[in-house]
Backbone as CSV, one residue per row, in Angstrom:
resi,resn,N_x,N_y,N_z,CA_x,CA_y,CA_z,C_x,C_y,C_z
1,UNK,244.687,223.723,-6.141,245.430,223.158,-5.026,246.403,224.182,-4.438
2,UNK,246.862,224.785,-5.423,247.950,225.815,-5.124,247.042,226.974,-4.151
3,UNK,245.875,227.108,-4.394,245.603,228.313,-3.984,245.138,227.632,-2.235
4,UNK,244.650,226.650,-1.773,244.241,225.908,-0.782,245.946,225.967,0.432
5,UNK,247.079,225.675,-0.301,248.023,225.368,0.215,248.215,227.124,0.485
6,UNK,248.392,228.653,-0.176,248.267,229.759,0.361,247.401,230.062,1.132
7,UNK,246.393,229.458,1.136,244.855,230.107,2.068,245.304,229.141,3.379
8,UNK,245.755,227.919,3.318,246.299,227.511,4.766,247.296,228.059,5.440
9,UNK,248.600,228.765,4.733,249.562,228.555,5.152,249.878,230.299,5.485
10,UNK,248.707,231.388,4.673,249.335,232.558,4.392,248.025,232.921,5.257
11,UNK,246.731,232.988,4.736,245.433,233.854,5.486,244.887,233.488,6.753
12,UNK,245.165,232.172,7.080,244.835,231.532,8.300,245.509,231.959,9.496
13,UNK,246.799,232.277,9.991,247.380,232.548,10.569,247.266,234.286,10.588
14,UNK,247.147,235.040,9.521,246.443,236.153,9.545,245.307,236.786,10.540
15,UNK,244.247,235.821,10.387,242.991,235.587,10.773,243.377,235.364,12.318
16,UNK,243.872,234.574,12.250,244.089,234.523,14.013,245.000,235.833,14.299
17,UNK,245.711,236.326,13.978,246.487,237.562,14.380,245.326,238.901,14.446
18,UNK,244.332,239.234,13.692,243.226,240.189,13.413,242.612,239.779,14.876
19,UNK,241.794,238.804,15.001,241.201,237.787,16.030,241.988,238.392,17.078
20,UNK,243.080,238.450,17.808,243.615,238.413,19.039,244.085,239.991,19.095
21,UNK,244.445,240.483,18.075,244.321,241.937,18.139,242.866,242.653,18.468
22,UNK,241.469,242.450,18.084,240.284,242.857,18.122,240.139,242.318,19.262
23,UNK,240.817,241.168,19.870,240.407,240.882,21.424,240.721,241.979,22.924
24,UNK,241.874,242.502,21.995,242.590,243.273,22.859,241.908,244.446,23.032
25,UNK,241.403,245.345,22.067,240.982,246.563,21.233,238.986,246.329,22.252
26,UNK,238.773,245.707,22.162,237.081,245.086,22.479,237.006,243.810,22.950
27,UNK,236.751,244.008,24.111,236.376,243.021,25.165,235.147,242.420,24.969
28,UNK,234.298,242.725,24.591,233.098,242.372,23.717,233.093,241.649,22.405
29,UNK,234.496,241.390,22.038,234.829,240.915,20.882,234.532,238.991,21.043
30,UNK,234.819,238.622,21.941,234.620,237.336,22.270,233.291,236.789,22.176
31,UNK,232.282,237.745,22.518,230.773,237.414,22.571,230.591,237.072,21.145
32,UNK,231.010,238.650,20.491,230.884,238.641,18.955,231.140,237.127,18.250
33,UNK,232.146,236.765,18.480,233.032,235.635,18.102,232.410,234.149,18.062
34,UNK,231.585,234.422,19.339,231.052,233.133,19.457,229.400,233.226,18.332
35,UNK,229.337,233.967,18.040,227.520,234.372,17.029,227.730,234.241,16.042
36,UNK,229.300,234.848,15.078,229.435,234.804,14.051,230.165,234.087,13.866
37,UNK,230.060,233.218,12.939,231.280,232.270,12.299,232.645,232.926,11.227
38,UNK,233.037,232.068,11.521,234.800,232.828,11.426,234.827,233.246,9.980
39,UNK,234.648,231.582,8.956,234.791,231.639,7.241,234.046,231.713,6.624
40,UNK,232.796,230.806,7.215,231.585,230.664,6.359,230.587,230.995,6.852
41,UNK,229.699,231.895,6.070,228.200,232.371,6.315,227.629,231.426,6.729
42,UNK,227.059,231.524,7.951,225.436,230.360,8.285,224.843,230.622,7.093
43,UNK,223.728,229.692,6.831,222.552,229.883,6.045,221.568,229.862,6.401
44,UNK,220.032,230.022,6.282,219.171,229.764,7.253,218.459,230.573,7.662
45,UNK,217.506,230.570,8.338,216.123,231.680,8.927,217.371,232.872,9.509
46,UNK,216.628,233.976,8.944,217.595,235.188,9.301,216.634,236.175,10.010
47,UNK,215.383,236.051,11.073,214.339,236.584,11.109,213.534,237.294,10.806
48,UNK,213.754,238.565,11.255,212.540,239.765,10.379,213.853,240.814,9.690
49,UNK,214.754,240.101,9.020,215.488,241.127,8.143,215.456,240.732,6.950
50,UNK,214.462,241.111,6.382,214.103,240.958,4.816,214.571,242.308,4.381
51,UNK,214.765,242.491,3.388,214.925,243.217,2.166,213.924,244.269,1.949
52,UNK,214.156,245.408,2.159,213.502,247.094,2.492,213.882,247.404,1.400
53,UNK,212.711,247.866,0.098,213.316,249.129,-0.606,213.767,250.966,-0.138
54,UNK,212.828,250.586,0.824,212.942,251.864,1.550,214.369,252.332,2.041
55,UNK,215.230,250.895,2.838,216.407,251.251,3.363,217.451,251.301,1.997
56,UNK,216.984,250.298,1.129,218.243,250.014,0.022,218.085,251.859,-0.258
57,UNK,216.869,252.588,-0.690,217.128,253.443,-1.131,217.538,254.695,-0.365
58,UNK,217.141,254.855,0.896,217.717,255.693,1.965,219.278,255.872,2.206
59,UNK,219.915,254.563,1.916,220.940,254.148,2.074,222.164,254.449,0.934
60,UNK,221.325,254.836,-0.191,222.063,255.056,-1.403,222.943,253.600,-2.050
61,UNK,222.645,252.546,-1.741,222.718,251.181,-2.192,222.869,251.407,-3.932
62,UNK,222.057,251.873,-4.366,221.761,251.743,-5.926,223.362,252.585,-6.636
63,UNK,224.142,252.862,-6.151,225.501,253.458,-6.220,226.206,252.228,-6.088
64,UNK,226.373,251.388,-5.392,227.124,250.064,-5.632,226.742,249.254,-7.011
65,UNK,225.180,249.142,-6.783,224.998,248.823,-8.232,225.455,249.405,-9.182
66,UNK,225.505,250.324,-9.040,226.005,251.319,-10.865,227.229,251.097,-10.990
67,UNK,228.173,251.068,-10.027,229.475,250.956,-9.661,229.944,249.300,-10.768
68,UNK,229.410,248.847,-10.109,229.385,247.549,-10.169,229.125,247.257,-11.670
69,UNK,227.615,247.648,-12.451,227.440,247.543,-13.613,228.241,248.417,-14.466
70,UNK,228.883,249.410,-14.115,229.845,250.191,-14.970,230.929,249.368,-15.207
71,UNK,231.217,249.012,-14.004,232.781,248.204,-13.948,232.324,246.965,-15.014
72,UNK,231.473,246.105,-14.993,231.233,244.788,-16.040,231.750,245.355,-17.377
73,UNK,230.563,246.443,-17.425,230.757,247.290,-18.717,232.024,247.362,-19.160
74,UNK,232.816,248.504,-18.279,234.150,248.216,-19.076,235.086,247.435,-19.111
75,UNK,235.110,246.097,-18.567,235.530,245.014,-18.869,235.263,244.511,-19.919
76,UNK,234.005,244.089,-20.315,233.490,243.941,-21.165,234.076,244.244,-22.630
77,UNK,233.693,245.932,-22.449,234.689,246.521,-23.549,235.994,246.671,-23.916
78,UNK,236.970,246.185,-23.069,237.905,245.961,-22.940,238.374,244.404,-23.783
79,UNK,237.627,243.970,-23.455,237.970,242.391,-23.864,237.554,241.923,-24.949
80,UNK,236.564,242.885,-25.360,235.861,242.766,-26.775,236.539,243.693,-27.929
81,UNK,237.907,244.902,-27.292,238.820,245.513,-28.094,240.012,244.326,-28.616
């Protein structure tokens, strides 16, 4: 509850301040605005953007992963000291 009453009262008003600054900065920002939703991801047919090994690996993607599985790791070990 506590955290609902900060996310209303502290990030929301944030969000609109980012919002009206990027309006200013990009005039094109409004179009943007109206496609993407503000908090929550649509879900749903996303068309022909499936999942490329080609780009994940062009892209060097597999570095977030390691990142990522290192970091578990030493948590892990950390918590198990």
């Amino acid at each position: 509850m506590l955290f609902a009453g900060v996310f209303l009262l502290i990030y929301l008003p944030v969000v609109e301040l980012e919002e009206q600054h990027l309006r200013s900065l990009f005039p094109e920002y409004a179009d943007y605005a109206k496609r993407v939703p503000r908090l929550w991801p649509r879900m749903g047919k996303r068309g022909d953007k499936r999942f490329q090994w080609s780009v994940y690996l062009r892209n060097q993607e597999y570095q977030a992963l390691a990142g990522f599985v290192i970091g578990v790791a030493v948590l892990i070990w950390k918590v198990s000291w």
